[in-house]
C-alpha positions in Angstrom: 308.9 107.9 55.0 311.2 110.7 54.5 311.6 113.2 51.4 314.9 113.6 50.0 316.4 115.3 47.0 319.7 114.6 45.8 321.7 115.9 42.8 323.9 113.9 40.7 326.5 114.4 38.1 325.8 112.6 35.0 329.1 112.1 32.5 328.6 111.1 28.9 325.4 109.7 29.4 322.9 109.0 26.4 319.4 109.7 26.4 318.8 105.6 26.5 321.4 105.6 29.5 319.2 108.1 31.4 316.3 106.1 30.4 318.1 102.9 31.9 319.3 104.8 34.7 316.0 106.0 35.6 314.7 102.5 35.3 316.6 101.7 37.9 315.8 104.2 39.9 312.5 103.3 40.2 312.9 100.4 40.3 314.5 100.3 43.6 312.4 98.4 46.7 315.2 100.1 50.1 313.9 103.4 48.9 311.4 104.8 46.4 312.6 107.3 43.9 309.3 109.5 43.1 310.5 111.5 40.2 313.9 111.8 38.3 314.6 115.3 36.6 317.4 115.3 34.2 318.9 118.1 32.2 321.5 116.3 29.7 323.3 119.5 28.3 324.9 120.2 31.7 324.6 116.5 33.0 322.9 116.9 36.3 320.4 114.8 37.0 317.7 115.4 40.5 315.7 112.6 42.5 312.9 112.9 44.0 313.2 109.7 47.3 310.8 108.6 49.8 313.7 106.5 52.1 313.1 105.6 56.0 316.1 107.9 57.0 319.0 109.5 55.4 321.3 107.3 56.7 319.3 103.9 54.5 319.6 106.2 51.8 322.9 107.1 51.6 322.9 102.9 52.3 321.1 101.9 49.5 323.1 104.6 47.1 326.1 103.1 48.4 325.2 99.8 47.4 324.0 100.9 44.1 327.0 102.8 43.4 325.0 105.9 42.7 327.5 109.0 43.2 325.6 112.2 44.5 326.6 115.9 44.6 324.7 116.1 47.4 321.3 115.1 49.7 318.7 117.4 50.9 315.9 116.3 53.6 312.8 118.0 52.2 311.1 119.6 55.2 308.5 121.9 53.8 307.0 122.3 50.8 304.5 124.7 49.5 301.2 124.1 48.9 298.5 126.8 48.1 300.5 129.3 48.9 301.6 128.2 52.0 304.5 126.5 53.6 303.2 122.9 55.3 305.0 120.5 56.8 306.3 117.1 54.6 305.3 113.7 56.5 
């Protein structure tokens, strides 16, 4: 599987909303969202997917009706001070 990121613009959502939203997220068997990061003064919100490709998980947001700002492949990540590659 994959690593994505992907960025989404959150408008008057409640705490419980995120909470629900998040629920959701995980919740999901297409893809699997890892972690949800969510800053609520400037409504962003960031996921953290495992998906098979980009293309089933611009799919499953599609189905889902989950707007996003925008989708990143995660490459390479960092890990004890050096860049290795993500499976």
């Amino acid at each position: 599987m994959a690593l994505y990121i992907s960025q989404h613009t959150l408008a008057c959502l409640t705490r419980q909303g995120a909470e629900e939203l998040t629920r959701r997220l995980q919740g999901a068997q297409a893809v699997k969202a890892r972690r949800v990061l969510v800053n609520m003064q400037e409504g962003k919100m960031l996921v953290e997917f495992e998906a098979a490709s980009r293309e089933e998980l611009e799919k499953w947001l599609a189905t889902e009706k989950f707007h996003f700002d925008w989708l990143l492949r995660i490459e390479l990540e960092s890990a004890k001070g050096a860049l290795r590659a993500v499976s």
